[in-house]
C-alpha positions in Angstrom: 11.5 66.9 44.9 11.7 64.1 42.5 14.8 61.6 43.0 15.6 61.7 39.3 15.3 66.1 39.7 19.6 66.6 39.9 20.5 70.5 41.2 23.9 71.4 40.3 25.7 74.6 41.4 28.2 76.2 39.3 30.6 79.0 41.1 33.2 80.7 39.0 35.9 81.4 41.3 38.2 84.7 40.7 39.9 86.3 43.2 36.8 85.4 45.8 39.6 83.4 48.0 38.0 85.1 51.6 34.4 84.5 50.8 33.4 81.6 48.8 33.8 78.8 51.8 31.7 80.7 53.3 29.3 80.6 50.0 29.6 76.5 50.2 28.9 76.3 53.4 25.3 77.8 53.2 24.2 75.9 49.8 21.0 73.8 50.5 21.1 69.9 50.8 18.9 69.5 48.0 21.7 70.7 45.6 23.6 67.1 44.3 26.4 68.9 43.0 29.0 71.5 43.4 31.1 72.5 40.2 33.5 75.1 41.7 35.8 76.7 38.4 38.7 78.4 39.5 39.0 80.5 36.8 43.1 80.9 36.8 42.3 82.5 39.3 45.4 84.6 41.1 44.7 83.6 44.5 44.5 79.7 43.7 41.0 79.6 45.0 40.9 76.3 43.7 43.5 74.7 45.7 42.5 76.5 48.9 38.8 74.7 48.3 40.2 71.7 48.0 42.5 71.6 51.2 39.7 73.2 53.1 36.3 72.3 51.9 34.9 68.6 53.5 31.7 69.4 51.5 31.6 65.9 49.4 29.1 67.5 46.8 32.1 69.6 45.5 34.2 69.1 42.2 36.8 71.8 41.9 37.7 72.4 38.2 40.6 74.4 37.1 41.2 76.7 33.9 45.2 77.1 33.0 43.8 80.2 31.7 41.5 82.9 32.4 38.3 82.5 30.2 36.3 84.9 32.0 33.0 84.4 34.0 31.2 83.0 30.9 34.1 80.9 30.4 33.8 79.3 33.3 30.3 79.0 33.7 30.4 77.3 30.0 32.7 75.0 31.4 30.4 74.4 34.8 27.5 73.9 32.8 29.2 71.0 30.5 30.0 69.3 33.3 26.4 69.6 34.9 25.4 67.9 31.7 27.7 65.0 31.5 26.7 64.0 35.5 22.9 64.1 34.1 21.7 67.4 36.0 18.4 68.4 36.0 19.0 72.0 36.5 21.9 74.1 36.8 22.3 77.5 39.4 25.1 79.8 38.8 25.9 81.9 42.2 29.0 84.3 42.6 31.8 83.5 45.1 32.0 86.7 46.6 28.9 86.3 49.0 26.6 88.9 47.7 24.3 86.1 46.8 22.1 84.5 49.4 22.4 80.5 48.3 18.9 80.3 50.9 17.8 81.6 47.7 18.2 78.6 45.0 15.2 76.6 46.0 13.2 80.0 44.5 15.2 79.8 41.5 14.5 76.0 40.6 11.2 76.1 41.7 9.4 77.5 38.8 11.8 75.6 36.5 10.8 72.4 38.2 7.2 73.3 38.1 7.1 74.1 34.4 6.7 77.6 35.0 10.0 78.5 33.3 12.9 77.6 31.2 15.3 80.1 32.6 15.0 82.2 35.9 17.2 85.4 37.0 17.4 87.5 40.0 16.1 90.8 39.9 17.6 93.5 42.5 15.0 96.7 41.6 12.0 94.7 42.3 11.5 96.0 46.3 12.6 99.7 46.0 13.7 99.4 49.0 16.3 97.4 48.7 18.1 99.7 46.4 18.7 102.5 49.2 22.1 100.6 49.8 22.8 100.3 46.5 25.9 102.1 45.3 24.1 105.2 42.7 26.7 104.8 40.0 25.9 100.7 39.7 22.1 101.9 40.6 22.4 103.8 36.9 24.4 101.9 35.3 22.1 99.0 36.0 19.1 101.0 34.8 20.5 101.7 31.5 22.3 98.4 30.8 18.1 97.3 31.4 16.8 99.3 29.1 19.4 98.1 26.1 18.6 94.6 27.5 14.9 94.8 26.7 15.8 96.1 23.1 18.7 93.6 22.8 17.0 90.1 23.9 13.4 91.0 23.7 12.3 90.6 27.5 10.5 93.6 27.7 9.4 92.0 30.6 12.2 91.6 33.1 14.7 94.2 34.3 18.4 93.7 36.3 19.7 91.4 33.3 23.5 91.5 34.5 22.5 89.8 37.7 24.3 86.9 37.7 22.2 84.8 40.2 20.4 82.6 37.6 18.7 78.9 37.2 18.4 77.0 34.0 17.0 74.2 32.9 19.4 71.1 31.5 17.6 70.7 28.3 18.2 74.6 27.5 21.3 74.1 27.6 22.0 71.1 25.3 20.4 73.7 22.6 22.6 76.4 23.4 25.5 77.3 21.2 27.7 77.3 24.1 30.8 78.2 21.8 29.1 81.5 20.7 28.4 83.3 24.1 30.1 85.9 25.4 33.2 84.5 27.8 33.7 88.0 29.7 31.1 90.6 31.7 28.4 90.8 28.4 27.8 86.8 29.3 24.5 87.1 31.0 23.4 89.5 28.7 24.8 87.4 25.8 22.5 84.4 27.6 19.7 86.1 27.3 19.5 87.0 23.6 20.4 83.4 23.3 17.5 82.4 25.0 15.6 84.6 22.8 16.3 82.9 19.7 15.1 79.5 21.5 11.6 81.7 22.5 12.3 80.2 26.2 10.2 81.7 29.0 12.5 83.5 31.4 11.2 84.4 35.1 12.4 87.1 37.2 13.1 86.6 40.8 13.1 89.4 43.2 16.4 89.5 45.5 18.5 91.1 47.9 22.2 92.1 47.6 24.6 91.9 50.1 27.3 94.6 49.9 30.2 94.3 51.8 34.1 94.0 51.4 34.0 92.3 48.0 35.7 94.0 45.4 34.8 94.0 41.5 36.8 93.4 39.0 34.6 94.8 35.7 36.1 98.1 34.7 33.0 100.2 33.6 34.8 102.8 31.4 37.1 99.6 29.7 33.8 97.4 29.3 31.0 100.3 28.4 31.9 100.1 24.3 31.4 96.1 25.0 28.5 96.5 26.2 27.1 98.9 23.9 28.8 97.0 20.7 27.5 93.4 22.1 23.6 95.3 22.4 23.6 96.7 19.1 24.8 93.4 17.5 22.5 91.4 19.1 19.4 94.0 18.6 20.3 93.7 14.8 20.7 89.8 14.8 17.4 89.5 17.0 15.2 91.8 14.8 16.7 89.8 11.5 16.2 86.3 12.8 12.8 87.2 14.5 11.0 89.5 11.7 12.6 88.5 8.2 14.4 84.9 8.4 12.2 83.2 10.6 8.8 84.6 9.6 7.4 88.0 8.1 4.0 89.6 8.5 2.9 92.8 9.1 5.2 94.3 11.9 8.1 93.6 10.0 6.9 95.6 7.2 5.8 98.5 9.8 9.7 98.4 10.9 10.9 98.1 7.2 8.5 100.9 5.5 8.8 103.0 8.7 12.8 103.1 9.2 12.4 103.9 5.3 9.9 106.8 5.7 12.0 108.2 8.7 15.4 108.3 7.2 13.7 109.7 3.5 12.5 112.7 5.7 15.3 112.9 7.4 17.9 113.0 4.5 15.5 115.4 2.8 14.2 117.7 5.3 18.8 118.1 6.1 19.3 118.2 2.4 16.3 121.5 2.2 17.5 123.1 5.5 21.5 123.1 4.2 20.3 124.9 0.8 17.9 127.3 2.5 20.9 128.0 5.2 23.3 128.5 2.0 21.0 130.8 -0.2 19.0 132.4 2.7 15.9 131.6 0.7 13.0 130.2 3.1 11.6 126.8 2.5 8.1 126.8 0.9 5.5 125.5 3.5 4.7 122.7 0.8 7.8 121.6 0.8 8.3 121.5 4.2 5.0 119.4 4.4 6.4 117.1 2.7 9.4 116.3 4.7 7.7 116.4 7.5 4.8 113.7 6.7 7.2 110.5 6.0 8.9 111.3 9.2 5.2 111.6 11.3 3.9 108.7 9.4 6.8 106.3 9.5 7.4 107.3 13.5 3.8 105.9 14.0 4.9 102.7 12.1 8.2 102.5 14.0 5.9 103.0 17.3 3.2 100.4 15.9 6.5 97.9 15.4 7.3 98.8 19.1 4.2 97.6 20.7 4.3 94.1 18.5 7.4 93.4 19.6 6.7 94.6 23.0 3.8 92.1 23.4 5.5 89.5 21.9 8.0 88.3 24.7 8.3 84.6 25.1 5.8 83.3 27.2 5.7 79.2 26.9 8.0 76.6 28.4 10.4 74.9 25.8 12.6 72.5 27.8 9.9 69.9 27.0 9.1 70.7 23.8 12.8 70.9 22.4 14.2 67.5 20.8 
């Protein structure tokens, strides 16, 4: 490694009192730094690292409020920046991630190979035998909005929150816009997006054992599905009208048009044919039906642009 190549470690801390010593005590020598944000966190986490961590790499910092895990990793990754960090790993406190791990997650940053990298827990089937089946769906479908939402059609498990980024990416991120609570790694992503940085998948275990989680599914499921639709709009609308225009952005705009003409007609002629009990004339029904068939074919042709179209070049040297 490079002495001028700086590995920070940011650890929101949140009611992970019983495990995250543990978590510091396994973090590689070649990480410089330790930014551990106790995220008002009930259990003064904070306080107990400092009375009982020797680890001289660490800096506890301390939120009089709770922010939320994007809070505090904002607030971790501002202070990687001001100490000059190269690149900056965000692990959870709780000890389901492996910190033997980070070396994989800077490598292909340090290499060139990637802006942004992520853990992915589906990539060994395998490994998702111990999985709890409710987080096993709910991880599934959250992956699928994900792909719509950022446009990385190409990586899955995007609320994994083991994740390496590279220092420059984050000078260019609005920091201040991001999602503070659960959504923030999603949120990241779509971020990303808009900067066309390369993001890398790393395949991972998970370690289940007496943690407990604090995300509410049923309290945090509109969120999430508000925060993907939002995005999905905002990402098609920067991508395929403000920034540039060609011909799959008239596919979407002519198809979505054809679809919902056929759609509002072919309602409008079944209501009146339910209301007078007269049939529909086949010619008629032609012609609600061939908008809908040949705008679905534009929608689908719009599909595989955008599909193909995932990020693929490094931007932390080419960004200002």
């Amino acid at each position: 490694m490079k002495k001028e190549e700086i590995i920070a470690v940011v650890i929101p801390c949140y009611k992970v009192k019983s495990h995250v010593l543990g978590v510091i005590g396994k973090i590689p020598a070649s990480v410089a730094k330790i930014y551990c944000v106790d995220d008002a966190c009930p259990e003064t986490s904070g306080q107990y690292i400092r009375e009982n961590c020797r680890d001289s790499r660490v800096e506890v910092i301390t939120h009089p409020k709770n922010k939320g895990v994007g809070g505090a990793m904002i607030t971790g990754y501002r202070h990687a920046l001001a100490d000059g960090c190269t690149v900056a790993v965000k692990i959870d406190g709780d000890g389901q991630m492996d910190p033997a791990l980070i070396p994989l997650f800077v490598k292909p940053i340090l290499e060139g190979k990637a802006d942004y990298t992520k853990g992915n827990r589906f990539y060994n089937l395998e490994d998702t035998v111990q999985m709890p089946r409710k987080r096993l769906i709910g991880n599934a479908a959250h992956s699928f909005c994900s792909k719509l939402s950022t446009g990385y059609w190409n990586i899955f498990d995007p609320a994994n929150g083991y994740t390496a980024i590279h220092a420059n990416i984050i000078r260019h991120l609005p920091l201040e816009k991001i999602s503070e609570r659960y959504f923030f790694e999603t949120d990241m992503l779509f971020r990303l997006g808009t900067l066309r940085c390369r993001v890398v998948d790393i395949p991972m275990k998970v370690i289940y054992a007496d943690e407990v989680s604090s995300l509410n599914a049923r309290k945090n499921l509109p969120i999430f599905m508000m925060g993907h639709l939002r995005n999905t709009f905002k990402r098609i609308a920067y991508n395929y009208f403000l920034r540039d225009f060609h011909a799959a952005s008239l596919n979407l705009l002519v198809g979505a048009s054809l679809v919902l003409f056929g759609g509002l007609l072919g309602a409008e002629k079944l209501a009146k044919a339910m209301l007078t009990n007269i049939p529909t004339p086949m010619g008629t029904i032609m012609f609600v039906v061939l908008p809908i068939l040949v705008g679905m074919n534009m929608l689908l042709s719009f599909l595989h642009y955008d599909t193909s179209n995932v990020p693929d070049e490094i931007m932390n040297d080419r960004l200002g």
